[in-house]
N, C-alpha and C positions, 0 to 999 in steps of 0.2 A: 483608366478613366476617372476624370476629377469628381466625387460624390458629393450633390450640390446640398449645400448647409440648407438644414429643414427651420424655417421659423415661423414659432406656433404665433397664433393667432390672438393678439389683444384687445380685448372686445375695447377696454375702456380708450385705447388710442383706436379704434374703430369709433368710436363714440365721437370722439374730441374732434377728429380728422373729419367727419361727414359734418357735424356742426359747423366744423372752418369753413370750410368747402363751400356750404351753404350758404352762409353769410357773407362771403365773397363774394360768389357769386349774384346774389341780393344787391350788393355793391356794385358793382358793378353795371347790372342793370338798372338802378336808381342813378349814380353819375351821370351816366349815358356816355360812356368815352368814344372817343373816335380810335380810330385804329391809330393814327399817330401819338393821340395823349397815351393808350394802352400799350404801343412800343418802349414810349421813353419812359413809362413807369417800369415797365423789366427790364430797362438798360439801369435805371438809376438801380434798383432794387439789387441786380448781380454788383454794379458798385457796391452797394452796400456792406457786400457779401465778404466779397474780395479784397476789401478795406478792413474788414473785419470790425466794423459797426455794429453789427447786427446786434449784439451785447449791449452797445449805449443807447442807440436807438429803443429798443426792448425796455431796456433801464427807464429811459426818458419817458417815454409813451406809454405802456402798455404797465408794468411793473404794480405802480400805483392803482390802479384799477382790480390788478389780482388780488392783492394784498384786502382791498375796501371787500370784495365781495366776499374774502374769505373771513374778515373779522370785525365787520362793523357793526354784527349783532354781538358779539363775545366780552364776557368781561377781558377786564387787565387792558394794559398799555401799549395803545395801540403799535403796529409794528409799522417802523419804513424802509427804505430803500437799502439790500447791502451796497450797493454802488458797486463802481469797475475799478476800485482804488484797496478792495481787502486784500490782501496780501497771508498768508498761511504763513504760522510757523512764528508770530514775534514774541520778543520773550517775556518772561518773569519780571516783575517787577517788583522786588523784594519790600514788604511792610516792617516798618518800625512802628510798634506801640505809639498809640498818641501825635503822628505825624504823618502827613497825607504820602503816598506812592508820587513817585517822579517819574514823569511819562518820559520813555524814553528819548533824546535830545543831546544836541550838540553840546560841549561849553560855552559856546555863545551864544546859541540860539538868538536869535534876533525875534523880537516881540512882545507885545502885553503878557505881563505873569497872570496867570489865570489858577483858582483854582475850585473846582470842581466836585461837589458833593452827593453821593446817591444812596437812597437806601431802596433795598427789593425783597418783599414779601410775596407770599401767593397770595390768592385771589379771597382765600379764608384770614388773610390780614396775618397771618405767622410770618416774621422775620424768615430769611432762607441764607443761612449762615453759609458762609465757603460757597459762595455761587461764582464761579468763571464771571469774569469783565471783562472784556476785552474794548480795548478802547482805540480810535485809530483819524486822525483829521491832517486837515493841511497844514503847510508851514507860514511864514509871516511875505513870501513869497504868491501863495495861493496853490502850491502846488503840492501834492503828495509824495514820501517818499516812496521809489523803488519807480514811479513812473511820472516820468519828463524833469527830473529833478536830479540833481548834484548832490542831496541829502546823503546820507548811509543810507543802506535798506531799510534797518526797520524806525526811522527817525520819528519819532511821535505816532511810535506804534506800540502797544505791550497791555499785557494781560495780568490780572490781579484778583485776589480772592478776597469777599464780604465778611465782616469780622460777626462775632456771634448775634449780636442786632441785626445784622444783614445790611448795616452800613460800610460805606468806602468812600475816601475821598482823594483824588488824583492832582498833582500839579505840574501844567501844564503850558502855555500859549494860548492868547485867542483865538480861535481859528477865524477866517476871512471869507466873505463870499469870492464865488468863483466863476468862470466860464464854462462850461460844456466845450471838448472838443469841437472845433468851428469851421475845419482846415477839408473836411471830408464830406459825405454826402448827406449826414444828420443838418452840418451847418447849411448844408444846399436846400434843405428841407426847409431849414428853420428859416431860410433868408425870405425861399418864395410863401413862408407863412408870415411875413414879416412881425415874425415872433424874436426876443433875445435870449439869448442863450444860455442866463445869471443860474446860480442857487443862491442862497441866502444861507451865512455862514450856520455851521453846525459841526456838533459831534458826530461821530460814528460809535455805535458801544451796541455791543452783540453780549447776551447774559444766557450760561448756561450750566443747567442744576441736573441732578438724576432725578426721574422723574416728574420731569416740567417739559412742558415745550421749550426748544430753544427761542429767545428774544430777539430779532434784529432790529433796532430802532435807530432814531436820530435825535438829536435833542437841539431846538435851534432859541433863539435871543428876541427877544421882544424890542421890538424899533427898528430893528433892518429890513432894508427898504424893497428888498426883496422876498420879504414873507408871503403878499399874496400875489405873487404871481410867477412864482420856482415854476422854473421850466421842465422839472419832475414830477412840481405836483406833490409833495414829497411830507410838504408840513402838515400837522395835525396840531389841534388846538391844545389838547394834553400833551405834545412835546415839547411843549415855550415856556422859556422861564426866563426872570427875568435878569440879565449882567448888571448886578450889582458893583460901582466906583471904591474901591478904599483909597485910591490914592496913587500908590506903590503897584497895586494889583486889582485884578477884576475876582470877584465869586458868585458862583452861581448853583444852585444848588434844584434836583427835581428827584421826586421818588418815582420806582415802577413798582408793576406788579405783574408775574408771570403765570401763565396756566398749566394745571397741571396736563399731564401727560392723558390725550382719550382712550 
């Protein structure tokens, strides 16, 4: 006889799940749906599912909202979105004294030469020497490597350590705004909200120290024309800096600061 798996009792997903529940149901009753609009909401929903959505959707919607409630009283810099585009595992990116880190890239890489400057202290203003970087954005394309893309895997993607200032600076491409997948049931969504689908170009850079919180942010450009209206939600006013022209190349340059560990 198969001896059925005992599983104990979590008050705190006890908690969370009667809250959902609640509020759904509140939603519901404040909508008012008819039994057809409440069918084809759990027909589109299992799309959703089955599509395997539910990740961008979450991303897009909801995401930003966790993040505000959880650190909009906190010091340090503010956190955004990891997106559906991290990828585990890119590499090293070896530092030469006095010369910024080369994200890693094609030989030809096609695009604006960009390069990119950061320094990260904790919240007490101490520089935080050898802090993980990880740095990761799209190609001159619009697209990320490892997903919809002819890139190599980890093509302007790689990871780098803060020199004893707690500064680093990386050379890279501009990144581009973008689309949101559009093809599945988010874009179905977004159509009957006749909302568009943009982000407004940006870094990805994830910073992490012993004894600090890990950092997930985004760092985006001042003048792109998608800053107030990221269909994420995604931009904060302390992530914008501004792409400064030399010619040859763009540079742009933003400090953080990270908390420590409660």
């Amino acid at each position: 006889m198969q001896q059925q798996q005992v599983t104990k009792k979590n008050e705190r997903v006890e908690e969370v799940f009667n809250l959902f529940i609640t509020h759904i149901q509140r939603f519901l009753e404040e909508a008012k749906l008819n039994h057809e609009e409440y069918t084809n909401f759990v027909k589109w929903a299992d799309r959703l599912g089955r599509k395997g959505e539910l990740p961008l959707f979450a991303d897009v919607f909801f995401e930003t909202h966790v993040l505000n409630a959880m650190y909009s009283d906190k010091p340090g810099t503010q956190p955004s979105l990891l997106g559906p585009y991290f990828l585990e595992g890119s590499p090293l990116i070896e530092s030469v004294p006095g010369q910024p880190c080369v994200l890693t890239q094609r030989p030809d890489e096609d695009g604006e030469v960009f390069y990119f400057k950061g320094n990260v202290k904790n919240t007490d203003g101490k520089p935080l020497a050898n802090t993980k970087v990880e740095i990761w954005h799209n190609d001159n394309s619009a697209k990320y490597s490892g997903f919809d893309s002819d890139a190599p895997k980890y093509n302007l993607r790689g990871h780098l350590y803060t020199d004893d200032n707690g500064d680093f600076e990386v050379k890279t491409i501009v990144p581009l705004p973008y689309s949101i997948p559009t093809e599945g049931p988010t874009g179905e969504f977004l159509t009957y909200m006749d909302q568009h689908s943009m982000r407004p170009a940006h870094l990805h850079i994830m910073f992490e120290k012993e004894a600090h919180e890990t950092l997930i942010t985004q760092v985006f450009f001042e003048g792109d024309e998608w800053l107030d209206t990221d269909v994420a939600e995604g931009v904060r006013p302390d992530l914008m800096t501004k792409l400064e022209d030399h010619g040859d190349h763009k540079r742009a340059s933003l400090d953080f600061i990270m908390r420590t560990d409660e």
